[in-house]
C-alpha positions in Angstrom: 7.5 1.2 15.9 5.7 2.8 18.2 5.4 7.0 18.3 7.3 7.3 21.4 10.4 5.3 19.8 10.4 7.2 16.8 10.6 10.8 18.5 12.9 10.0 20.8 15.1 8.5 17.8 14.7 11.9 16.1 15.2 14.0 18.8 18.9 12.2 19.0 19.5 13.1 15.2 18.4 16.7 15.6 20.6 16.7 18.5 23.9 15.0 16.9 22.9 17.5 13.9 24.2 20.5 16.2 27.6 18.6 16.1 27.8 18.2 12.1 31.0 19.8 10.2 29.3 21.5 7.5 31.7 24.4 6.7 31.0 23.7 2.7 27.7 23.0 2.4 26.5 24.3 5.1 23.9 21.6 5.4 24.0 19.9 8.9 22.7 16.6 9.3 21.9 14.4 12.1 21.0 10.7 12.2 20.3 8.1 15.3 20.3 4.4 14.4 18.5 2.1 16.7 19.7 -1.1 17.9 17.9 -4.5 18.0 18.8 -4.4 22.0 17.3 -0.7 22.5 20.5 1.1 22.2 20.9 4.5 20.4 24.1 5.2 18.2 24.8 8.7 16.5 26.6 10.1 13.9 26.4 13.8 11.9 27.9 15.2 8.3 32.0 15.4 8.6 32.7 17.1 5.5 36.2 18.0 3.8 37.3 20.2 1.0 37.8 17.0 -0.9 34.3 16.3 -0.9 34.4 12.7 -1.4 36.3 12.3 1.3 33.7 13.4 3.7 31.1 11.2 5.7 27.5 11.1 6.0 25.5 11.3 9.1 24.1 7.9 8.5 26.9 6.1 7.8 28.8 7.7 10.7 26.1 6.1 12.8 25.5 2.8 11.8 29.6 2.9 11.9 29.7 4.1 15.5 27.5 0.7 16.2 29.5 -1.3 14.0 32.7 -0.4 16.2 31.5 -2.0 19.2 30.2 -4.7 17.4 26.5 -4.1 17.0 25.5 -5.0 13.0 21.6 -5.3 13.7 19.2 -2.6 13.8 15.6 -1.7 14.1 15.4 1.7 12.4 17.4 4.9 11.8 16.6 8.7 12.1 18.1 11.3 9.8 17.3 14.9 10.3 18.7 17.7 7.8 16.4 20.7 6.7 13.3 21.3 9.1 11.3 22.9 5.9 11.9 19.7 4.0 12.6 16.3 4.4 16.0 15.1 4.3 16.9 11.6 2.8 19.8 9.9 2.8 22.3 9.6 -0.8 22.4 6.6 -2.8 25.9 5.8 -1.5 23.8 5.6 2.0 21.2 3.6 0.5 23.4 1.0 -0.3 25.3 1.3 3.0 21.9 0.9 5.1 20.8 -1.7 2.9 24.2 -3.9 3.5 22.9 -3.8 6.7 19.3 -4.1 6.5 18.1 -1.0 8.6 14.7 -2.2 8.3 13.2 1.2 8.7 14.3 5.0 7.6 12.6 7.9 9.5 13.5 11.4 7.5 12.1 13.8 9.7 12.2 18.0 9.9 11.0 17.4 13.6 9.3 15.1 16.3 5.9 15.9 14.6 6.6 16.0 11.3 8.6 12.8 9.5 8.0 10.3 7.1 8.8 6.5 6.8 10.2 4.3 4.8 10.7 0.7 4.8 14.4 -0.7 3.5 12.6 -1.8 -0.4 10.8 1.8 -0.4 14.5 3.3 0.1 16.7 1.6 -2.4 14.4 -1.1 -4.6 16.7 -3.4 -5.8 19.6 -3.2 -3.8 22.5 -4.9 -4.6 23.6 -7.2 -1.6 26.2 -10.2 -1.2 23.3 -12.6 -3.0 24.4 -10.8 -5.8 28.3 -11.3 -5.3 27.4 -15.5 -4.4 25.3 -15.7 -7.9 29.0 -14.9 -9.4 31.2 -16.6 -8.0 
């Protein structure tokens, strides 16, 4: 991806980040997932006193996208803490990785991020190969 691409997809997360329900953590989060066709989808934190119940920004994304349809992506943006890089949970590990999000951009800002590819995020993810090998 080219520079340009990934600060404009970071500048959407640190934007949906100012939507984020935090009222328990109070640890906004932000994330833009782009689309194979150049489209941006958002999503922040929704959280709930019954904290499982609440939603990551990630997955809130890549489920706006899913929802009209879209299930392939180039990369996504997540943007948390600007004095530390914020990376998505292991239950969103496994939700990018049913999808294949090929790239994961944690970023405190448009200058300062890190990369990493879909096997750097969740090595040995468990996908539907796995559920076909037992049937």
């Amino acid at each position: 991806m080219r520079t340009e691409e990934i600060s404009r997809l970071i500048a959407h997360a640190r934007e949906a980040r100012l939507h984020a329900y935090a009222p328990y953590s109070r640890f906004p989060v932000g994330a833009a997932v782009l689309t194979l066709d150049g489209r941006i989808f958002t999503g922040c934190n929704v959280e709930n006193a019954s904290y499982p119940a609440g939603l990551c920004a990630e997955r809130n994304a890549v489920g706006s996208a899913v929802a009209t349809g879209v299930t392939e992506f180039r990369a996504l943006a997540v943007c948390g803490s600007e004095s530390a890089y914020t990376t998505p949970c292991g239950m969103c590990r496994q939700f990018l990785a049913e999808f294949h999000v090929p790239l994961v951009i944690c970023a405190k800002s448009e200058d300062d991020y890190i990369v990493m590819t879909e096997e750097e995020l969740l090595p040995h993810a468990f996908g539907a190969g796995a559920i076909k090998e037992t049937e």
